[in-house]
C-alpha positions in Angstrom: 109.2 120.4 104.2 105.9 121.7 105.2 103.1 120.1 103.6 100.3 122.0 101.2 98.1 124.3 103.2 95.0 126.2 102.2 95.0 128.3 99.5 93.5 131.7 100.6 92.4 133.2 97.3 93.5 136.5 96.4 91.8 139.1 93.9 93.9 140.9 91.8 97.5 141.3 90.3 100.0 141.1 93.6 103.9 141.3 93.8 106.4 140.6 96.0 109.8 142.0 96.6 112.6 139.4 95.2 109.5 137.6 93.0 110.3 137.2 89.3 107.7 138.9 87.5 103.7 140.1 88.3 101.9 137.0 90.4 98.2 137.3 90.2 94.7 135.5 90.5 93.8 133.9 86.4 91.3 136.1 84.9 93.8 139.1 85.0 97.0 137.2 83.8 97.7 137.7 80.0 99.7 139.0 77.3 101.9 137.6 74.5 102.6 133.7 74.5 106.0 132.4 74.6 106.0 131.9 70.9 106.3 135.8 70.6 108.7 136.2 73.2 106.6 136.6 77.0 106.1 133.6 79.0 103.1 132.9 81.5 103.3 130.2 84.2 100.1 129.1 86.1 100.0 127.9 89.9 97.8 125.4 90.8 95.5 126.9 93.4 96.5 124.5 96.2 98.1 127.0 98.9 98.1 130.2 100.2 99.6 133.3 97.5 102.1 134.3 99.3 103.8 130.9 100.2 103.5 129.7 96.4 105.0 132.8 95.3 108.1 132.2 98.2 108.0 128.7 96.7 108.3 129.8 93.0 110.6 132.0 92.9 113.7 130.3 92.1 111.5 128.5 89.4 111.0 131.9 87.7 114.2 132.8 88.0 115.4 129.3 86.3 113.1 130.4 83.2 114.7 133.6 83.0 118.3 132.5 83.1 117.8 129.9 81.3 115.3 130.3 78.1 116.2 133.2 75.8 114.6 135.4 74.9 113.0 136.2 78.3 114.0 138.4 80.5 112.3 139.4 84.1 109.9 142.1 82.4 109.0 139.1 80.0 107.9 136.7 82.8 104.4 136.3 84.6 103.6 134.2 87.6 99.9 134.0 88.0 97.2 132.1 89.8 95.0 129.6 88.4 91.2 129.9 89.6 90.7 126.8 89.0 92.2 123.4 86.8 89.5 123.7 84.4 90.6 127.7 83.8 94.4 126.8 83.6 93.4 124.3 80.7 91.5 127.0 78.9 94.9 129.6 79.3 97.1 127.0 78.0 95.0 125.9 74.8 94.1 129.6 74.3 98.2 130.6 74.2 97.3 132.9 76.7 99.3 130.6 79.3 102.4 128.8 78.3 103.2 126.1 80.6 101.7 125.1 84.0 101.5 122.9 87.1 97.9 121.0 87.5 96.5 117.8 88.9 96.7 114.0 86.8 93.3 114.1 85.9 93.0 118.2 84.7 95.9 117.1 82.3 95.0 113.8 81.2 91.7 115.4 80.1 93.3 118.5 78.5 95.5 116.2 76.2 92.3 114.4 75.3 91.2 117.2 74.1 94.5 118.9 72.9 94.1 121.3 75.3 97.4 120.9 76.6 100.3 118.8 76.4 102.2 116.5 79.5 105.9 117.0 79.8 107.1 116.4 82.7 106.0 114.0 86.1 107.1 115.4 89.3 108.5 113.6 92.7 107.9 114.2 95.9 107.8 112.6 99.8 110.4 110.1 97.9 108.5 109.1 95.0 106.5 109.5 91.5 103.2 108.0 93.0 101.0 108.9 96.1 97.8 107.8 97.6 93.9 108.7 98.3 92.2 108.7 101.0 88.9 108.8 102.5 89.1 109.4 106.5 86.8 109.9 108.9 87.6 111.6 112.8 88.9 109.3 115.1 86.5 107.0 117.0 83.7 107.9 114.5 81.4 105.4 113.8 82.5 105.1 109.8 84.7 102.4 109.6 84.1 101.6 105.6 82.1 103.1 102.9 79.0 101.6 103.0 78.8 103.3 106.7 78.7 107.0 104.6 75.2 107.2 103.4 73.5 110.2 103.9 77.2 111.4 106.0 78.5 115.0 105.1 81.6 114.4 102.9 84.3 117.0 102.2 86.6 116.4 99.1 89.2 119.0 97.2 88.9 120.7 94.4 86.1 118.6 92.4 88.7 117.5 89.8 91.6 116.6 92.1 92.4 112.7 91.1 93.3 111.9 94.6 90.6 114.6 96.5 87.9 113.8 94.7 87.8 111.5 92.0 89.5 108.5 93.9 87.4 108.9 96.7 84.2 108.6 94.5 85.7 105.7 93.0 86.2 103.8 96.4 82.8 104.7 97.0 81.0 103.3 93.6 83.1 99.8 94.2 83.0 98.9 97.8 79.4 100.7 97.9 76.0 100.8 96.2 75.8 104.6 97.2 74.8 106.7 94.0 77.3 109.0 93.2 76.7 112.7 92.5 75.7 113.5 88.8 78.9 115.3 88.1 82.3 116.8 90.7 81.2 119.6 92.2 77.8 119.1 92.7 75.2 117.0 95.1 72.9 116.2 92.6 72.0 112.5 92.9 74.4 111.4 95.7 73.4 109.3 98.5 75.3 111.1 101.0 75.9 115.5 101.4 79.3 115.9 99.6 80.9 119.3 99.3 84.3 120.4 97.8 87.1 122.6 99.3 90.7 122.4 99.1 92.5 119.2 100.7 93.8 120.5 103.8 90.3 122.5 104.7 89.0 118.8 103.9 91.3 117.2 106.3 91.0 119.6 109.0 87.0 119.6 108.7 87.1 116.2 109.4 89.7 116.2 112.4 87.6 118.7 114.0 84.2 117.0 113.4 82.7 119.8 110.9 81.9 117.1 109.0 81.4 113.1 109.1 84.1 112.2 106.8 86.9 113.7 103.8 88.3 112.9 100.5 91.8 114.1 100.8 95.7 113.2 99.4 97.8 111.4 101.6 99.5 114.7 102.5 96.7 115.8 103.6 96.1 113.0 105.3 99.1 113.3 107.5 98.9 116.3 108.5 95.8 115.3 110.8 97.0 111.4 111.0 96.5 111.7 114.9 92.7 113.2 114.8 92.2 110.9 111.8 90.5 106.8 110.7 91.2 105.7 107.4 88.0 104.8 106.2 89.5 103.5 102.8 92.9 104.2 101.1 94.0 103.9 97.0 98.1 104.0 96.3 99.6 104.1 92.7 98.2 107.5 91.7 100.9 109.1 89.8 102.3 112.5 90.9 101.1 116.2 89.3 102.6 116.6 85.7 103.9 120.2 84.6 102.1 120.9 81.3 102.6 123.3 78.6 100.4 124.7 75.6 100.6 123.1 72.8 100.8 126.4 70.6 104.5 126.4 71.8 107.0 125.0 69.3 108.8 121.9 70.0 112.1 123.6 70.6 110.0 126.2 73.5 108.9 122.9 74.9 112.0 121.5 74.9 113.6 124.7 76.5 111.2 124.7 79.1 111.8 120.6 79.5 115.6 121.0 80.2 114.8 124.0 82.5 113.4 121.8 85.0 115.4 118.4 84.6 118.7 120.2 84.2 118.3 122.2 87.0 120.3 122.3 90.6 118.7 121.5 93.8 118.8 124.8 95.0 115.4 125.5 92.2 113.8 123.2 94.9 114.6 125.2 97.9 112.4 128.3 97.5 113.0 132.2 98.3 115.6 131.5 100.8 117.8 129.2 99.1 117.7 127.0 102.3 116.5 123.3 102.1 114.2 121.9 104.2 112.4 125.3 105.2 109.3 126.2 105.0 109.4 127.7 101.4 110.8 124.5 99.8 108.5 124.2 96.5 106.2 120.6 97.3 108.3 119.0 94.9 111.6 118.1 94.8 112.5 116.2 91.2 110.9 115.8 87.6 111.3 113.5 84.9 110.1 113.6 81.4 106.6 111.9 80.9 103.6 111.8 78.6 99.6 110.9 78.3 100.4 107.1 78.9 101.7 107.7 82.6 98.3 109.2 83.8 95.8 107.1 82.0 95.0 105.1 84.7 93.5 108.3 86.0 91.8 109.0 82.9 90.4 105.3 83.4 88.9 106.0 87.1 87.4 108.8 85.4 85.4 107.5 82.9 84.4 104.4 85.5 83.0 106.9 87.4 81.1 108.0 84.4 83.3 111.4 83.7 84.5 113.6 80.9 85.8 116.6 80.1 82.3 118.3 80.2 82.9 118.3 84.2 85.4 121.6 83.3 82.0 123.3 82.2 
């Protein structure tokens, strides 16, 4: 399975030939909420359109066959601008159930945004890892070797682009940190924020002195790369849903993922190990509890939900 590339972001309502459903950037998507019979599901804006909606569409298709009352013309598969958007969909009813990163959901059930339903699996298990890395050979060996370095991370509220990497650097360092993710305001080194494979590939190539990336992200440069520091335990994305959906339209959406085949896994083609296989490849019913160790690194590094603003 290929690992997460770039998203390229797209303007606009798109489809796709063979894709359940309109798949479009958030800020267009829209209409009824589950609860009166349509369904909208956000993509987390972590790879390029047209691969997510290869990726998706068996996932769409699930929904259809398998929740009643909705039917293809009842479906939307949109794009997320952003986490702190697809938290704003959900607890508006606008959006009914999405994928997102640990800390975006941890936050949005803190502030009953959003409820946490299911954990996902993937690369052979429910946890991964953060890394900071630096090109090969570079002089940064550790974090206190990053002041004043230009620093790529993710998406400013990743867990393992961004927040984790921060963290690393306020215990092993006594760097200041910037003021909030997503801005250089008060931080001892030039930190900017881009999606995790840009991040990685920045930092293979030199662009800049050192990334903030997941450990797929990671890999994908291994060869090019130093790990400057590392953090495991982190645990997978949750899929969330909005908590103006009933407890039975949770629980419909609930069993549509865990008592699905393989084959929902296995993208447009219906071929495993292809390059449309969705990132994921099992889920399992989970809560709040399983990501508030993310929540924790958080507010250690001094951040709450008034980052989404």
């Amino acid at each position: 399975m290929e690992s997460r590339r770039n998203f390229l972001k797209a303007a606009g309502a798109a489809t796709t030939a063979g894709m359940v459903g309109a798949a479009g950037c958030l800020g267009s998507f829209g209409g009824d909420p589950y609860v009166d019979g349509q369904m909208t599901f956000l993509m987390s804006p972590t790879e390029p359109q047209d691969q997510m909606k290869a990726q998706y569409e068996p996932i769409g298709e699930r929904f259809v066959d398998h929740i009643d009352p909705i039917g293809e013309d009842d479906l939307q598969m949109s794009y997320s601008e952003d986490y702190g958007a697809t938290l704003e969909g959900l607890d508006s009813g606008n959006a009914d159930v999405a994928e997102t990163g640990p800390f975006a959901a941890a936050l949005g059930v803190n502030s009953d945004k959003v409820d946490i339903v299911l954990q996902r699996k993937a690369y052979g298990g429910w946890e991964y890892s953060s890394f900071i890395v630096a090109p090969k050979g570079s002089d940064i060996e550790e974090p206190s070797d990053l002041e004043g370095a230009d620093i790529a991370f993710a998406d400013a509220l990743s867990a393992s682009g961004s927040l984790y990497p921060l963290s690393m650097i306020k215990e092993e360092t006594d760097l200041s940190l910037p003021e909030e993710p997503g801005s250089a305001t008060g931080a001892d080194f030039n930190p900017q924020w881009t999606t995790h494979i840009e991040a990685s590939n920045a930092a293979a190539d030199g662009t800049v002195d050192a990334a903030g990336v997941g450990d797929f992200a990671y890999f994908t440069n291994e060869d090019e790369l130093q790990v400057v520091a590392e953090r495991s335990g982190i645990p997978r994305a949750p899929i969330v849903v909005s908590p103006e959906l009933s407890d039975d339209e949770k629980e419909n959406i609930v069993t549509a993922f865990t008592e699905a085949p393989d084959e929902m896994y296995y993208g447009a083609d219906g071929e495993a190990d292809t390059d449309d296989d969705v990132w994921f490849d099992d889920v399992r019913e989970r809560g709040v509890d399983t990501y508030q160790p993310v929540v924790d690194t958080a507010e250690n590094l001094g951040y709450g939900e008034e980052i989404f603003g």
